[in-house]
VOGU-3710 file (C-alpha; in Angstrom, 3 decimals, decimal comma):
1> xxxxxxxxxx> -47,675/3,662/-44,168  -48,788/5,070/-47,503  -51,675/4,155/-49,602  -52,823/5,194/-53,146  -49,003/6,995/-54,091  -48,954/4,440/-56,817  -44,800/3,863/-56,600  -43,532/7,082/-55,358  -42,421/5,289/-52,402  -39,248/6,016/-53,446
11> xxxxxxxxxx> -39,604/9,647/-52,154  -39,245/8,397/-48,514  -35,543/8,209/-46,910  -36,690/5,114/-44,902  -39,461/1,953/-45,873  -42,769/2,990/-46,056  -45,074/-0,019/-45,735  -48,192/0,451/-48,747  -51,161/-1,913/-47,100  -54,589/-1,473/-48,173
21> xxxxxxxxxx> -56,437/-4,702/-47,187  -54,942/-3,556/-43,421  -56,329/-0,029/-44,025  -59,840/-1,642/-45,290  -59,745/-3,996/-42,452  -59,021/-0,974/-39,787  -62,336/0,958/-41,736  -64,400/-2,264/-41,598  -63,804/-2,577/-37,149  -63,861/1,267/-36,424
31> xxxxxxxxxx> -67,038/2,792/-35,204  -65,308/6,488/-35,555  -62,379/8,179/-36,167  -60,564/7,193/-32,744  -61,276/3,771/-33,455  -59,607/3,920/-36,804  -56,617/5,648/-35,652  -55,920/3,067/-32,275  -56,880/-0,168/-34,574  -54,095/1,433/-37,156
41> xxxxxxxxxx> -51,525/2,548/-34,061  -52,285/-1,436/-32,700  -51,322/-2,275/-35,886  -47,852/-0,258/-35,643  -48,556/2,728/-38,019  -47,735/5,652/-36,705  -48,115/8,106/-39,915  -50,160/7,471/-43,263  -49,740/9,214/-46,365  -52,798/9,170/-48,440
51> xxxxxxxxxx> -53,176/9,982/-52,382  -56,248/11,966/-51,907  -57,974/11,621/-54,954  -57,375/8,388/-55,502  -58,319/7,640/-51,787  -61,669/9,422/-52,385  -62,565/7,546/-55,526  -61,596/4,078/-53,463  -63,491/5,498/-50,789  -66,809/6,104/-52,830
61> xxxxxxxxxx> -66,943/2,471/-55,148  -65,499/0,347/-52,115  -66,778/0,712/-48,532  -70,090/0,244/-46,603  -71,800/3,553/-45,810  -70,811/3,485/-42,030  -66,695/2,755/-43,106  -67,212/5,714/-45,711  -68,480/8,110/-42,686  -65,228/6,835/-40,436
71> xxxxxxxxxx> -62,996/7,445/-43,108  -64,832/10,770/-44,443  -64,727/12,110/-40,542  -61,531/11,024/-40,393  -59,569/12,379/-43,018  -61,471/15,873/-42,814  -60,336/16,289/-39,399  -57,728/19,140/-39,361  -56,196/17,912/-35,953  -55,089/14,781/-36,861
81> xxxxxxxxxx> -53,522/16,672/-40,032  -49,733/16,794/-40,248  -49,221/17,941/-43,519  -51,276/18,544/-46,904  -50,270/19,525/-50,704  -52,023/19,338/-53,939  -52,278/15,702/-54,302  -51,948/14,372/-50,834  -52,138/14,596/-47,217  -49,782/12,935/-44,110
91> x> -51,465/12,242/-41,037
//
């Protein structure tokens, strides 16, 4: 799954699903990062890409302070980190 890569799914040698309400819906259930990551696995995705700066800015104008914690704790955890560059991270 990617979100926020505008239409750059084109990079990817197989479909790559782009779903924000599910993302958004997966923030709005999840008490903490393990929640997040099992609703999203439940859910079928395995990997998410993630524009980070445009994540961030979604992140700040569009969730409820507990959803902005999940997500902040989430995406800041190294672990769960597959792969980062300039623009974007793969978990």
């Amino acid at each position: 799954m990617s979100i926020f890569l505008g239409n750059r799914r084109y990079y990817f040698d197989r479909e790559v699903l782009s779903d924000l309400a599910l993302v958004q819906t997966a923030l709005a259930d999840a008490a903490n990062p393990e929640d997040l990551l099992r609703s999203l696995k439940n859910r079928g995705v395995t990997h998410l890409v993630v524009g980070s700066a445009l994540f961030n800015n979604w992140v700040a104008g569009n969730l409820s302070p507990a959803s902005k914690g999940v997500a902040c704790n989430a995406s800041s955890t190294k672990r769960r980190r597959r792969f980062s560059w300039k623009t974007g991270t793969l978990f």
